[in-house]
C-alpha positions as CSV (number, residue, x, y, z in Angstrom):
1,X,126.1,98.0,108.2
2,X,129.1,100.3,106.3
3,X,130.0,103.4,107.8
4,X,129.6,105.3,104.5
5,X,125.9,104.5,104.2
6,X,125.2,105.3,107.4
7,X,127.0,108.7,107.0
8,X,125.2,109.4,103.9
9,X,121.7,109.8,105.8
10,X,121.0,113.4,106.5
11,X,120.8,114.7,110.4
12,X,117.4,116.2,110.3
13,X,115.7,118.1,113.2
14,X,112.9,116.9,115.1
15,X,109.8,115.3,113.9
16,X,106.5,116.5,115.6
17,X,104.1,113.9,114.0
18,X,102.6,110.7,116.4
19,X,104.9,108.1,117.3
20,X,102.7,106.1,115.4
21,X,103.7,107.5,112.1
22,X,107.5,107.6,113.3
23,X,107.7,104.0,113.8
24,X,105.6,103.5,110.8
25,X,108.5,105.5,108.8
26,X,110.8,103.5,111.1
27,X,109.5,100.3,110.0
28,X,110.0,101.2,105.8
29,X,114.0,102.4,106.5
30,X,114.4,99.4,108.2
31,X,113.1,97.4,105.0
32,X,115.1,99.8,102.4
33,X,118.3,99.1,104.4
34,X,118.0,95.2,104.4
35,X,117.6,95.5,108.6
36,X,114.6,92.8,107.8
37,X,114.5,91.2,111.4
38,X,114.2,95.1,112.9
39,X,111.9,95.4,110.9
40,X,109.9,91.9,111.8
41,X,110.6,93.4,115.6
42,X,109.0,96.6,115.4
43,X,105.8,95.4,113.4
44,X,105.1,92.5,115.8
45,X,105.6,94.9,118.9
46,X,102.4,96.7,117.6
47,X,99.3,95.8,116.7
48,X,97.3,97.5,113.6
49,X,95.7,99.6,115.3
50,X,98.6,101.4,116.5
51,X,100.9,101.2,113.9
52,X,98.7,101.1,110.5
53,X,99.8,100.1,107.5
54,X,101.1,102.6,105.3
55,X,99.6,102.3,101.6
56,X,102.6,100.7,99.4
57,X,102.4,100.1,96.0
58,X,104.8,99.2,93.0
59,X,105.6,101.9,90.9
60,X,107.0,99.9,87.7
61,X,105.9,100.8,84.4
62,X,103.6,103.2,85.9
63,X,101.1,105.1,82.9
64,X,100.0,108.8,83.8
65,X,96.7,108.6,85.7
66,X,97.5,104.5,86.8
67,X,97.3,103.7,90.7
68,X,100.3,101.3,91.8
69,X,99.4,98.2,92.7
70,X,100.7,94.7,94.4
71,X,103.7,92.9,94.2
72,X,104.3,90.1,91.7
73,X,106.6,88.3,94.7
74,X,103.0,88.2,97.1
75,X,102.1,85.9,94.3
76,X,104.9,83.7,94.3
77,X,106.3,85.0,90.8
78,X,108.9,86.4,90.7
79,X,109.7,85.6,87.2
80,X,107.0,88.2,86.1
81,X,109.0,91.1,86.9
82,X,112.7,91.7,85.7
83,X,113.2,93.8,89.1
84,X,112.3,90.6,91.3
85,X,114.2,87.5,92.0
86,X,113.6,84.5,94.2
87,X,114.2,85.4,98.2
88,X,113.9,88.6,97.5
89,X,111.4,90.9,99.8
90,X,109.4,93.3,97.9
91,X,110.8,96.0,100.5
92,X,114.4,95.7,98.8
93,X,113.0,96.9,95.4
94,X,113.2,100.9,94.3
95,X,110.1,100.7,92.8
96,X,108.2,99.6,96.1
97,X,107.5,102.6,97.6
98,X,104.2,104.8,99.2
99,X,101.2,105.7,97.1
100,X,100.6,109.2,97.0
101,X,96.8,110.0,97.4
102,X,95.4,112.7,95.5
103,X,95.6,116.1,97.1
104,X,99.2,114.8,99.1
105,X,101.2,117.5,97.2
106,X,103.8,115.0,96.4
């Protein structure tokens, strides 16, 4: 991985949330940043109970009041989204990202 990228992630202080949630959050950096086989790693050292999914959605062409939903490439077509592209893992796209529930504040 470049230096720069690496230098361009802000030093934050300690997080008092579960480990859980930490490698949950772990888990979607390590998608963002292309680190796909940490990734693979970290999910199959935990089972679901332990490290729960986090609810993902895609965020494309989003109307007010419309709920994200799934990902063209989990249906094999990629050609029905001008984001996507063959190989590609839906975790590499900006508009693959949480679902906010109601009530979040975010």
């Amino acid at each position: 991985m470049r230096d720069d990228i690496l230098k361009a992630i802000p030093v934050l202080s300690q997080r008092q949330d579960s480990q859980s949630e930490q490698l949950r959050d772990l888990l979607a950096v390590a998608n963002r940043l292309g680190m796909y086989d940490a990734a693979d790693a970290i999910r199959s050292m935990f089972d679901e109970n332990t490290l729960p999914a986090a609810p993902y959605g895609c965020h494309c062409d989003l109307v007010p009041g419309e709920q994200p939903d799934g990902c063209v490439l989990d249906e094999g077509k990629p050609e029905d989204c001008v984001h996507a592209h063959p190989g590609m893992r839906k975790e590499q796209c900006h508009y693959w990202r949480l679902v906010q529930e109601p009530g979040d504040g975010a």
